[in-house]
C-alpha positions as CSV (number, residue, x, y, z in Angstrom):
1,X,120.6,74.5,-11.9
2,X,124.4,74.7,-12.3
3,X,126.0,71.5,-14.1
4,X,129.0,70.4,-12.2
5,X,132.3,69.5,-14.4
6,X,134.0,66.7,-12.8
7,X,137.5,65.7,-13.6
8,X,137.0,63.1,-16.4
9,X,138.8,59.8,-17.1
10,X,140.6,61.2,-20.2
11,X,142.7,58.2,-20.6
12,X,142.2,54.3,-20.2
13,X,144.6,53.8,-17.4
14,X,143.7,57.0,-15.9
15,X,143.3,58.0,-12.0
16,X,143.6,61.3,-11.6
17,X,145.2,64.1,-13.6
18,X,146.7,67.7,-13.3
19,X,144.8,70.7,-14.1
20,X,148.0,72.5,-16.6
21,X,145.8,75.4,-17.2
22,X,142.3,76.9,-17.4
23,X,141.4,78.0,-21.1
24,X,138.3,79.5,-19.6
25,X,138.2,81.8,-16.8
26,X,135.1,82.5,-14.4
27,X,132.8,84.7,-16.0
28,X,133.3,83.4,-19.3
29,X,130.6,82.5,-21.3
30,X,130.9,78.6,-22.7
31,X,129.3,76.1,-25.2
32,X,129.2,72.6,-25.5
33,X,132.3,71.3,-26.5
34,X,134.8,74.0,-25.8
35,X,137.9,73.6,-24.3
36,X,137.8,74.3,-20.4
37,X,141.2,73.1,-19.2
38,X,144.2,71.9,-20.7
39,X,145.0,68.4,-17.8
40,X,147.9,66.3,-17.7
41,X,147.3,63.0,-17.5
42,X,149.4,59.6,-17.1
43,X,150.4,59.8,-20.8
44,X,149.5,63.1,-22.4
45,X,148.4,66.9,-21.8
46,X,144.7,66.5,-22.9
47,X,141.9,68.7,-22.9
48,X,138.6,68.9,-20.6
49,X,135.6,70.2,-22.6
50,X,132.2,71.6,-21.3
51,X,129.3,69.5,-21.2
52,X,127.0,72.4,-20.9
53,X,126.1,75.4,-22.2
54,X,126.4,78.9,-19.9
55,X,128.8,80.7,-18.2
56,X,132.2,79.4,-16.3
57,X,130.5,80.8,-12.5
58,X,132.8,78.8,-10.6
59,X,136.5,77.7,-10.6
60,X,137.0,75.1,-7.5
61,X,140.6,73.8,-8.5
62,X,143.6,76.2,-8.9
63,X,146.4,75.2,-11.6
64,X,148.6,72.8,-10.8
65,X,146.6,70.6,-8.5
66,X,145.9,67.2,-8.8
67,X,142.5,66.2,-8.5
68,X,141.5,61.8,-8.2
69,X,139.1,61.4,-11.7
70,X,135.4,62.1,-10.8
71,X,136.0,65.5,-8.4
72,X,134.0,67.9,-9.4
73,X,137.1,70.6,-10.5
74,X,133.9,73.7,-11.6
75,X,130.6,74.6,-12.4
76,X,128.9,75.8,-15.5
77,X,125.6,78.2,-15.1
78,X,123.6,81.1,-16.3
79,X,125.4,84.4,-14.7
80,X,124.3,85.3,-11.1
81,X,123.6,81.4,-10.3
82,X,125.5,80.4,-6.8
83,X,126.2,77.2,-5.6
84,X,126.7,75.4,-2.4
85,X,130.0,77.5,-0.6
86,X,131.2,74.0,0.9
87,X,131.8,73.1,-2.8
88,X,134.8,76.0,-3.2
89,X,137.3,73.8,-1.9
90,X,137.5,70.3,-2.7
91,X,139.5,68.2,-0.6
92,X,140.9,66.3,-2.6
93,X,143.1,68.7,-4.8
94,X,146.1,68.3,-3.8
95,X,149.5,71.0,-4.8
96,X,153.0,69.9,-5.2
97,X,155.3,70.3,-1.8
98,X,157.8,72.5,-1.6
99,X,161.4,72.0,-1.4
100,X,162.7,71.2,1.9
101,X,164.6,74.1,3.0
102,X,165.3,73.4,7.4
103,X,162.8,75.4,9.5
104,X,162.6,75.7,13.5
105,X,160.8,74.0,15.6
106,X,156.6,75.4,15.2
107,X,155.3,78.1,17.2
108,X,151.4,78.2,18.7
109,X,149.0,79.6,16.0
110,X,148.2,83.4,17.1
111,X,144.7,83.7,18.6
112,X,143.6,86.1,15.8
113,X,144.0,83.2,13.1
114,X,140.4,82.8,13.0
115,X,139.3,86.1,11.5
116,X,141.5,84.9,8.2
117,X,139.3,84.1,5.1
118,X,140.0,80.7,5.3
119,X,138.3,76.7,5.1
120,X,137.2,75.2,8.2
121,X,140.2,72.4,7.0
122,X,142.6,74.9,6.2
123,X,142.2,76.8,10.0
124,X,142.1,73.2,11.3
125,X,145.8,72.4,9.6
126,X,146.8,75.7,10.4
127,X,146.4,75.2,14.4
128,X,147.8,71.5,14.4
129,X,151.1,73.0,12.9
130,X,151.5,76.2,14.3
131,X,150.8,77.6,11.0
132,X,149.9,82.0,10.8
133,X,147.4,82.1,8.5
134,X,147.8,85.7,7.9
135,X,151.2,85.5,6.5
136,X,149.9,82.5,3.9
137,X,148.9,83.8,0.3
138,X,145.2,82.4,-0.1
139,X,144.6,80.8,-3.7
140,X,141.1,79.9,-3.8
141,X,137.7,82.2,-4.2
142,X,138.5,85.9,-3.3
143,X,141.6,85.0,-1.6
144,X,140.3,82.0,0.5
145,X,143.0,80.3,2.3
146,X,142.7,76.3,1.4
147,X,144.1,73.0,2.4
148,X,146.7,73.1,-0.8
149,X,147.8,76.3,0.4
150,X,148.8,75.0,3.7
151,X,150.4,71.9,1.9
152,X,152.7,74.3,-0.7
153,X,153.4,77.1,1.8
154,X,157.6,76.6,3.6
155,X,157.4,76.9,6.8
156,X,159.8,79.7,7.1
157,X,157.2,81.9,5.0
158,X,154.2,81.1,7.2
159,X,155.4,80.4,10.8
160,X,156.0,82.9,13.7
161,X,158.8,81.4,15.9
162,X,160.7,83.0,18.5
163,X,163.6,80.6,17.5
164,X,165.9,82.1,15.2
165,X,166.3,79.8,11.8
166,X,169.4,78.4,11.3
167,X,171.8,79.5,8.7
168,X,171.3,78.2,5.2
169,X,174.2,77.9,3.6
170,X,174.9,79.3,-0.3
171,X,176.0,78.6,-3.5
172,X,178.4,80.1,-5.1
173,X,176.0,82.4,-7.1
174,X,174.5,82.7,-3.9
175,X,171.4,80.8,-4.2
176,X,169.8,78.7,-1.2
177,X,172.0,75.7,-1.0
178,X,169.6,72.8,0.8
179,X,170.2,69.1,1.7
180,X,167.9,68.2,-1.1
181,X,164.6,69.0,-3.1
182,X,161.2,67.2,-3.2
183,X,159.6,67.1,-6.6
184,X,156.4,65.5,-7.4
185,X,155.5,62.4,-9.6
186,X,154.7,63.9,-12.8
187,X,151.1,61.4,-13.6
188,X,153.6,59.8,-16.1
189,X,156.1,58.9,-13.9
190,X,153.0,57.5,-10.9
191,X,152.4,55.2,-13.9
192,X,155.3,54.3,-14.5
193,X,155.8,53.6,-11.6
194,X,152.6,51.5,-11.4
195,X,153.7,49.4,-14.4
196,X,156.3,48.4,-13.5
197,X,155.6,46.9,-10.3
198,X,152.7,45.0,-11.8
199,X,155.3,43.4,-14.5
200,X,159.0,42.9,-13.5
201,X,158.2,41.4,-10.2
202,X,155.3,39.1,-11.1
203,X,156.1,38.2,-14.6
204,X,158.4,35.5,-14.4
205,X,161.5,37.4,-17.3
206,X,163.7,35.4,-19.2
207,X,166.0,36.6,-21.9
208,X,167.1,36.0,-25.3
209,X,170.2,37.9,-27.2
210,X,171.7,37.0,-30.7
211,X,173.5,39.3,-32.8
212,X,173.1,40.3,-36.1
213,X,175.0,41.3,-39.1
214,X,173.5,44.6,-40.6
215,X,175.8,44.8,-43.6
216,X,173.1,43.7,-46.0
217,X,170.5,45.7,-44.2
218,X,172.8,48.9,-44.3
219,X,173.4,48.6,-48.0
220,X,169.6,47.9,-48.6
221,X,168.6,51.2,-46.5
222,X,171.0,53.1,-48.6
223,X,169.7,52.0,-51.6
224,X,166.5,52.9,-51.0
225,X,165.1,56.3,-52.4
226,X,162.8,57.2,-49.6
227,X,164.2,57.9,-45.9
228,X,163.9,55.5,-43.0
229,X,166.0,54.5,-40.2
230,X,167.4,51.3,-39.4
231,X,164.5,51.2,-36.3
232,X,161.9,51.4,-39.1
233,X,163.4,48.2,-41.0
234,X,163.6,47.1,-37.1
235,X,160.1,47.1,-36.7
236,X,159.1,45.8,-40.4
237,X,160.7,42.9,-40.1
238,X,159.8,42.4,-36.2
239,X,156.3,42.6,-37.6
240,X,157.1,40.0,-40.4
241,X,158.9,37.9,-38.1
242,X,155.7,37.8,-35.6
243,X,153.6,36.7,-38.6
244,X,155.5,33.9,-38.9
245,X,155.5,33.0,-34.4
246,X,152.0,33.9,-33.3
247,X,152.7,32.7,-30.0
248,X,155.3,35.7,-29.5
249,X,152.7,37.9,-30.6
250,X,150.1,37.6,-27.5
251,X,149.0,39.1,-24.4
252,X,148.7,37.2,-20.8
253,X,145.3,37.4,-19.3
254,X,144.1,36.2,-15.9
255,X,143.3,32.8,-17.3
256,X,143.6,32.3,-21.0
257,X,146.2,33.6,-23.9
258,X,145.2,36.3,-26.2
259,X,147.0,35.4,-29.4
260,X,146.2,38.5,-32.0
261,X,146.4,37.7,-36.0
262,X,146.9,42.0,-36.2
263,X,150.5,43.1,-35.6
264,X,150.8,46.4,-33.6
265,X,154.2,47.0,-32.7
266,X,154.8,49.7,-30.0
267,X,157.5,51.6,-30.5
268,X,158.9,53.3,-26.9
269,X,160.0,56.6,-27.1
270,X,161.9,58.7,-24.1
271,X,159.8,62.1,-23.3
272,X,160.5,64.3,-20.7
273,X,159.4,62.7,-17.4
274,X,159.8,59.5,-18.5
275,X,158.6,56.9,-21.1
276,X,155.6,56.6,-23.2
277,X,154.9,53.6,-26.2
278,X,152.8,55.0,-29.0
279,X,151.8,52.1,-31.5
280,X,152.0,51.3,-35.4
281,X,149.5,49.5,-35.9
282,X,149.3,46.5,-38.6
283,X,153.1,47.3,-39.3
284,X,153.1,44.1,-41.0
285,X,151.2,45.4,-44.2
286,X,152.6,48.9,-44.1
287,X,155.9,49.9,-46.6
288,X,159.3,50.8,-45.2
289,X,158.0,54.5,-45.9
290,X,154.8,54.3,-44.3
291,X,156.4,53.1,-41.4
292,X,158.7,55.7,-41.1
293,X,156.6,58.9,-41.5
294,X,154.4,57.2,-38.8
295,X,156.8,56.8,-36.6
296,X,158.3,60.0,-37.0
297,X,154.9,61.7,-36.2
298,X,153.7,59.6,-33.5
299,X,157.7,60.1,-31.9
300,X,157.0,64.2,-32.3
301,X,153.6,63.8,-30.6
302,X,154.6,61.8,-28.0
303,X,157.3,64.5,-26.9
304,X,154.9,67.2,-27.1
305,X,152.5,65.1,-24.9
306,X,150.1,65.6,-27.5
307,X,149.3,61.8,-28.4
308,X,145.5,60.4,-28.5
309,X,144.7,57.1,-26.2
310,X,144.2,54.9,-29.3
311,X,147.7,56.2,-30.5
312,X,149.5,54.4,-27.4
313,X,147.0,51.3,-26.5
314,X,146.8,48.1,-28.0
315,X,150.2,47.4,-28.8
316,X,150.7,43.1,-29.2
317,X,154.6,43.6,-29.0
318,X,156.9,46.1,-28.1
319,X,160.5,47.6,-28.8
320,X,162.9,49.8,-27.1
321,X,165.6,51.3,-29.0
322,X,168.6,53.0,-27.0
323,X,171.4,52.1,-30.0
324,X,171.6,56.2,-30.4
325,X,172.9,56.2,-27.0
326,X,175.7,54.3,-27.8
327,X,174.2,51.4,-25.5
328,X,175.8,48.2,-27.3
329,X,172.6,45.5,-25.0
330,X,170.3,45.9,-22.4
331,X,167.2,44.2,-21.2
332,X,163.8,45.9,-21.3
333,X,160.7,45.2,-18.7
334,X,157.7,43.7,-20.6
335,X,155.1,46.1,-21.0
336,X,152.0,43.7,-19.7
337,X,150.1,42.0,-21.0
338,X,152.4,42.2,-23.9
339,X,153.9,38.8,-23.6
340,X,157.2,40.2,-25.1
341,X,159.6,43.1,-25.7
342,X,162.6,43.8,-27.8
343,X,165.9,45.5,-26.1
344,X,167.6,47.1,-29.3
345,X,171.4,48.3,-29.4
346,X,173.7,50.1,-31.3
347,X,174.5,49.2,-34.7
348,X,178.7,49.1,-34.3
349,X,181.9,48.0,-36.7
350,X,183.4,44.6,-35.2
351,X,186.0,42.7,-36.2
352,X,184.1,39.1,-37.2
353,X,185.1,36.0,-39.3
354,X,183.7,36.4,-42.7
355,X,184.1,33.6,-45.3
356,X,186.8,32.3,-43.7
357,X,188.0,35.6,-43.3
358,X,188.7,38.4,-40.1
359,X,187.1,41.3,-41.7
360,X,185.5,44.3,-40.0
361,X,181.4,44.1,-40.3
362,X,178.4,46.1,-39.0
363,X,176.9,44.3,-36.1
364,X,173.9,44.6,-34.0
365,X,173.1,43.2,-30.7
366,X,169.1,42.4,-29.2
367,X,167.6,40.7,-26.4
368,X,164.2,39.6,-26.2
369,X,162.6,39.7,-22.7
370,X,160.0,36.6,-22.6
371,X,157.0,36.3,-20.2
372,X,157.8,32.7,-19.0
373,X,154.2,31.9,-19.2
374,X,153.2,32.5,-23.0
375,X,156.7,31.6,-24.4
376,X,159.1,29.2,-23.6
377,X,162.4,29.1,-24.9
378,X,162.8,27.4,-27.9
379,X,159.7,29.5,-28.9
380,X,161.8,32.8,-28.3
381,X,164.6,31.5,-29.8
382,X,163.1,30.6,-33.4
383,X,161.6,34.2,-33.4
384,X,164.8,35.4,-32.9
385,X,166.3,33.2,-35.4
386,X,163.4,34.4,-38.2
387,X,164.3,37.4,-37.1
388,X,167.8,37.6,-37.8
389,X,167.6,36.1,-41.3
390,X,165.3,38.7,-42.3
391,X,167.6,41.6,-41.4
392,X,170.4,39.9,-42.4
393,X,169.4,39.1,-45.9
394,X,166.3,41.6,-46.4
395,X,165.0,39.9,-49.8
396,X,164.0,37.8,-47.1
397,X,161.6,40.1,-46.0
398,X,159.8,39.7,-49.7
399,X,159.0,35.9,-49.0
């Protein structure tokens, strides 16, 4: 009997994912353990292994479709085996639309529409919107028309109309010039999205900024014979500093506080289609050095989507970093259930009193974003103030 490969939950937080690219085509023979598929998921490009041994004898979900976790995406058997036809095309694949280009107004589906290889779904879309399914490219088994083909095809392509379509005006390279362009949530960005509306609008925010002088912290970086960046002293002394505040270093739950004793700072880094937060974990006993070749590798996965779940989970405090932007202060979103996150900016000559003294300094500005319900105030403010003596005198960081 043929075992069934379902789209699997390759991720904690994940709900569906895009199928990048088959590694296996049909007909190919397969082992336990090898690499089917290459899918996308809400953090990284991960890949979907065989749980069977046998032969790839049927593919169900073309590239680039989206498929909820759970749908069975093919099937692995010995060669010859068949399964069930209804299987072929799984409803809930879904393609990417199109751009929106203008079209005219539908004509009746042609009477011959019928005698097209096509799903009993995909015939049924194509008569409720006047779609020709001759003219539509089929892209499942042996040419088979589906539902996702229905969903990507323009209009212009797969419509007959009688009604001339209206001019489309050009570029001047002469290209398609159109009122605007549909593109689809990358699974990153649909989590993004998700976050985000679980965490600025019911976590109560409140925010924190000093500034700090980085003079000492410059000098001490330079002096230094292995290479790190002023983020990695960021985060060592972040991690010190949250030794010394437990209460900053805790995650909100539905009804107690999680304060954690380990230190995993997450670190977010800008990819492509949007954000992602890989961790260092127990940064607090790590060297300068350690830190920084950590960082540098889990930075480098991250933008090649490469990055394992237990490389971006369980972070107890977070930082975001945009001072290489030239952005002098911002305020980050807390990353629940994180109760906290650090807004970093750019490290910047300013004229300050010194000693009595108007002398020109290295300054830095952050801004602490505080779930009202784990830290108050005064609590956020004597982090910040541990903070700010450590990177402003880092022998500090040595007691």
């Amino acid at each position: 009997m043929a075992t069934k490969v379902h789209m699997e939950a390759l991720s904690p937080t994940m709900e569906e994912g895009r199928l990048v690219k088959w590694t296996k085509r049909e007909g190919d023979a397969v082992k336990t353990g090898e690499t089917l598929a290459e899918v996308e998921t809400d953090k990284a490009v991960m890949e979907l292994v065989a749980r069977a041994d046998g032969q790839l004898i049927k593919v169900l979900v073309p590239e680039g479709s989206t498929v909820p976790v759970g749908n069975v995406v093919a099937y692995i058997g010995q060669p010859g085996e068949s399964v069930a036809e209804e299987s072929a095309a799984p409803p809930a694949a879904k393609s990417a639309p199109s751009a929106v280009r203008g079209a005219p107004e539908p004509a009746p589906a042609p009477a011959d529409a019928t005698r097209v290889k096509a799903s009993p779904l995909a015939k049924r879309m194509a008569k409720d919107a006047g779609v020709d399914l001759q003219l539509v490219q089929g892209s499942g088994p042996g040419g088979r028309v589906v539902k996702s083909d229905l969903e990507g095809a323009t209009t212009g392509q797969a419509r007959k109309t009688t009604v001339p379509a209206p001019a489309v005006p050009l570029t001047a390279h002469g290209a398609p010039l159109t009122p605007f362009e549909d593109v689809p949530l990358t699974q990153i960005r649909k989590t993004i999205a998700k976050r985000l509306a679980t965490s600025l609008g019911p976590i109560p925010h409140f925010f924190l900024t000093t500034e700090v002088d980085m003079e000492r912290a410059a000098e001490a970086r330079e002096a230094l014979e292995v290479k790190v960046s002023f983020n990695d002293i960021l985060i060592k002394a972040i991690a010190l500093a949250l030794t010394k505040h437990r209460a900053c270093n805790a995650w909100f739950q539905d009804d107690y506080i999680r304060y954690w004793n380990a230190v995993h700072i997450g670190m977010a880094v800008a990819v492509e289609d949007g954000l992602i937060t890989p961790v260092i974990k127990d940064a607090d006993r790590k060297t300068l050095g350690e830190i920084g070749a950590e960082a540098r590798e889990l930075a480098q996965k991250a933008r090649n989507r490469r990055l394992k779940p237990e490389e971006y989970t369980g972070s107890t405090f977070s930082v975001s970093n945009l001072g290489m932007l030239d952005i002098d202060q911002f305020t980050a979103v807390i990353n629940p259930p994180e109760a906290a996150i650090l807004a970093v900016g750019t490290i910047a000559p300013q004229p300050v009193v010194h000693e009595g003294q108007v002398v020109v300094r290295r300054r830095l500005r952050l801004t602490m974003s505080c779930d009202h319900r784990v830290i108050d105030g005064a609590t956020g403010a004597e982090f910040l103030k541990t903070l700010k003596q450590m990177l402003e005198n880092p022998l500090a960081m040595l007691l």
